[in-house]
C-alpha positions in Angstrom: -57.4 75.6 -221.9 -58.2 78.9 -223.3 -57.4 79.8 -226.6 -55.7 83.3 -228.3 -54.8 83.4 -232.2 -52.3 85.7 -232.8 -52.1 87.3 -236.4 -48.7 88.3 -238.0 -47.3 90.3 -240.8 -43.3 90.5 -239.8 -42.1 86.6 -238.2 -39.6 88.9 -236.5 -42.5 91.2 -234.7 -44.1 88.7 -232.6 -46.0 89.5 -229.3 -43.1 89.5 -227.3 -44.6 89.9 -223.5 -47.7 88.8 -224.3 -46.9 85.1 -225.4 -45.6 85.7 -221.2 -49.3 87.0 -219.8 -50.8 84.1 -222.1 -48.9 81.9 -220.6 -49.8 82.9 -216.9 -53.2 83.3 -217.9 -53.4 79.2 -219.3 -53.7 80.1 -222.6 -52.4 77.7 -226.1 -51.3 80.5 -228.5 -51.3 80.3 -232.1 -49.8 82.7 -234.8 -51.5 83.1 -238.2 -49.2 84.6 -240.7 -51.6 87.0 -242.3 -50.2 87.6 -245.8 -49.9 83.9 -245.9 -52.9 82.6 -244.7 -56.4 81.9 -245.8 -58.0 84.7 -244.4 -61.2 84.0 -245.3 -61.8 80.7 -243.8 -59.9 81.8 -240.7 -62.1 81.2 -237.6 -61.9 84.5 -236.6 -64.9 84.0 -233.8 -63.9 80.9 -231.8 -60.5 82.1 -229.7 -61.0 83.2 -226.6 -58.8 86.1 -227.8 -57.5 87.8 -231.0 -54.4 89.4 -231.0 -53.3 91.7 -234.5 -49.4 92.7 -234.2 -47.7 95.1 -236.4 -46.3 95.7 -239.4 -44.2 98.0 -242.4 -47.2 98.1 -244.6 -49.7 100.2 -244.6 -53.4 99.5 -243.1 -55.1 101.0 -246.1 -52.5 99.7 -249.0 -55.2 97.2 -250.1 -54.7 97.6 -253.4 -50.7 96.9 -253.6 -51.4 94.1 -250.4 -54.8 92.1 -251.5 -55.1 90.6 -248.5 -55.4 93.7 -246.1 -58.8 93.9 -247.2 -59.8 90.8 -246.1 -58.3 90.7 -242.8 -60.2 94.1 -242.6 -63.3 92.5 -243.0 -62.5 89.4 -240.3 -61.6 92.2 -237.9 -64.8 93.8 -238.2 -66.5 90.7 -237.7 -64.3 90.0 -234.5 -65.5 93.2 -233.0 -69.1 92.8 -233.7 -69.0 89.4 -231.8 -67.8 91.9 -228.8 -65.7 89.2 -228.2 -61.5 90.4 -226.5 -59.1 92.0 -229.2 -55.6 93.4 -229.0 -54.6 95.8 -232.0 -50.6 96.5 -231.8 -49.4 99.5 -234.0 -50.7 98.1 -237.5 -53.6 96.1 -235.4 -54.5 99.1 -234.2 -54.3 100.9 -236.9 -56.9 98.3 -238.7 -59.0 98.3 -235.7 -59.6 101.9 -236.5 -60.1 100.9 -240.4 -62.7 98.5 -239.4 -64.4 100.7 -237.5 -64.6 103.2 -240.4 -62.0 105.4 -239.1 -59.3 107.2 -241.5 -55.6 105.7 -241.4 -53.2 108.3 -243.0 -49.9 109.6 -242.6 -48.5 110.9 -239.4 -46.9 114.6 -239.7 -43.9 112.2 -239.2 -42.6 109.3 -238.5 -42.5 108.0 -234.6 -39.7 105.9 -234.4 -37.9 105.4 -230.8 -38.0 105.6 -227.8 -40.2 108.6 -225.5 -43.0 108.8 -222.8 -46.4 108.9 -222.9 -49.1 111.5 -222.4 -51.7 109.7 -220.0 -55.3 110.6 -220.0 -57.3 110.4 -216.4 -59.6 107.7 -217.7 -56.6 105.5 -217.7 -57.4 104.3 -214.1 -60.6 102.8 -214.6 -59.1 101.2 -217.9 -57.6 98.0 -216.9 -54.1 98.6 -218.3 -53.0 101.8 -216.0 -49.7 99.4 -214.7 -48.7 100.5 -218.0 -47.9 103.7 -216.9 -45.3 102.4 -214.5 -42.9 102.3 -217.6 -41.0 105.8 -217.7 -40.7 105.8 -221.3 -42.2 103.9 -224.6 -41.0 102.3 -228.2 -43.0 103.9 -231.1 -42.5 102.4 -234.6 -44.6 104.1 -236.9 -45.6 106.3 -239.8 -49.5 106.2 -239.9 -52.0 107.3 -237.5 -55.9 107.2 -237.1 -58.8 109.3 -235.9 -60.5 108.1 -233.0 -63.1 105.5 -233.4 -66.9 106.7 -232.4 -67.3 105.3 -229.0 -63.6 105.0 -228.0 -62.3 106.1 -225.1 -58.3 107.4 -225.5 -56.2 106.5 -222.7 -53.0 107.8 -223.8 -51.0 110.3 -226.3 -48.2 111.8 -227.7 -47.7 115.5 -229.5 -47.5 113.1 -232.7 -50.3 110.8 -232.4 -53.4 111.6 -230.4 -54.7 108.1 -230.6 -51.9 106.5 -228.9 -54.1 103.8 -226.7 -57.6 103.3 -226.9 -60.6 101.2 -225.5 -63.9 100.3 -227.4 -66.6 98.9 -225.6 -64.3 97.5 -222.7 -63.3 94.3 -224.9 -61.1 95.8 -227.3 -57.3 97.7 -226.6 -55.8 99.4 -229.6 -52.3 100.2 -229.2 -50.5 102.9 -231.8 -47.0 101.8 -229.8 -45.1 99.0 -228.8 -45.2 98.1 -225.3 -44.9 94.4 -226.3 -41.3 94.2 -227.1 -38.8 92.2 -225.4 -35.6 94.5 -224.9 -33.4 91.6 -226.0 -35.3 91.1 -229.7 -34.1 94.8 -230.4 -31.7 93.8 -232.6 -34.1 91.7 -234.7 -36.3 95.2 -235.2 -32.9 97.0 -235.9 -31.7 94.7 -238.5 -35.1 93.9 -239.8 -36.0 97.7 -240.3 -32.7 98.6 -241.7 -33.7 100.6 -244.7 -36.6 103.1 -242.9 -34.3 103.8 -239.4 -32.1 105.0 -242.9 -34.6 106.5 -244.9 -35.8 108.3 -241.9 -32.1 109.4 -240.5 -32.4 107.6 -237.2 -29.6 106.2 -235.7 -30.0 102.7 -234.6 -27.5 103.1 -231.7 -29.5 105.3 -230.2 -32.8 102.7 -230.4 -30.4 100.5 -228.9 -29.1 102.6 -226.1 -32.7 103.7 -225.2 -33.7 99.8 -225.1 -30.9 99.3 -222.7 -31.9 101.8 -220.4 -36.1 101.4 -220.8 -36.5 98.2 -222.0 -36.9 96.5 -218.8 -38.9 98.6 -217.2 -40.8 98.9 -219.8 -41.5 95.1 -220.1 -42.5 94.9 -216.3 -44.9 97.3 -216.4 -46.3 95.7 -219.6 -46.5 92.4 -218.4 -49.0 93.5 -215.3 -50.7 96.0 -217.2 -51.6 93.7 -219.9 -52.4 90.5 -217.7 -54.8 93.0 -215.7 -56.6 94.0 -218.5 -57.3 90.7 -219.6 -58.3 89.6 -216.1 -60.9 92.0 -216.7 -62.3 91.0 -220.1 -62.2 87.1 -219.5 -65.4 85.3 -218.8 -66.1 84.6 -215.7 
């Protein structure tokens, strides 16, 4: 049995579709709560596959989160094994950190639901099912430069660095094709104050989730369990 540890910052933003494509790939999951956990002695090198999810804070707010910096640092030494990583919004953002990338404000926040720009590489990438899905959930405030030796695979007018792949082993996600359209309302209630702060209506989040969510989900599910066909040893 192959085994993925999964690292958390919200318990409400879990890896929704994935914990499906783990299971239909044989894989035990585990999440590590990452402002909890001992980061340092976390055996960052032995899973089969690391997953880092999302979160509110900021990739680069070491100073007022501690613990950023070493899960920063355990990154960096998952990538240098070469060994498979998923980044989700947050994860990717860190991804880019550790690879000495910028993170830094977006000209504003990306929160809802809307398409993606896809770039032509996206057919040799492993994940181009994703495309199926007419439209995408973005939850964010912070974007990142593209890491040397990155190869984007999708955009919007916001954020350039949408989805990337480094070195064939690695995915970095800005977005949120994980989510389940029925945990919505956990991510609604959850991220009360910002939809406020940033005048966004959640109804609308909601009504958009009705109409995309599925899709969305489908097209996730095969693009992600392709992609990992691809980077599993054979």
């Amino acid at each position: 049995m192959k085994h993925a540890l999964i690292l958390r910052h919200l318990a409400f933003e879990h890896a929704g579709t994935l914990e499906d494509v783990l299971a239909r790939h044989r894989y035990q999951f585990q999440y590590v709560d990452a402002p909890l956990a001992d980061l340092v002695r976390l055996d960052i090198i032995g899973p089969d596959l690391v997953i880092v999810l999302g979160g509110p804070i900021g990739a680069c707010d070491d100073e007022r989160y501690p613990f950023l910096t070493a899960e920063t640092l355990r990154i960096r030494e998952r990538l240098a094994s070469g060994k498979p990583l998923i980044g989700i919004c947050l994860g990717a953002q860190l991804i880019a950190k550790a690879l000495g990338q910028p993170v830094y404000p977006a000209r504003k926040k990306e929160i809802g639901w809307q398409p993606l720009s896809w770039a032509p590489l996206l057919a040799d990438s492993g994940i181009s099912a994703l495309a199926r899905a007419p439209s995408m959930l973005h939850w964010h405030g912070d974007t990142f430069d593209l890491p040397d030796g990155a190869t984007r695979l999708a955009s919007t007018e916001t954020t350039p660095n949408q989805i990337f792949t480094y070195r064939n082993t690695v995915l970095g996600l800005q977005c949120h094709p994980e989510i389940r359209p029925e945990e919505i309302e956990s991510w609604l209630v959850g991220h009360a104050a910002e939809l406020s702060a940033a005048g966004i209506d959640p109804g609308t989040v909601r009504a958009d989730t009705l109409r995309y969510g599925t899709a969305l989900a489908n097209a996730a599910f095969q693009g992600f369990s392709d992609w990992l066909s691809r980077v599993e040893p054979r």
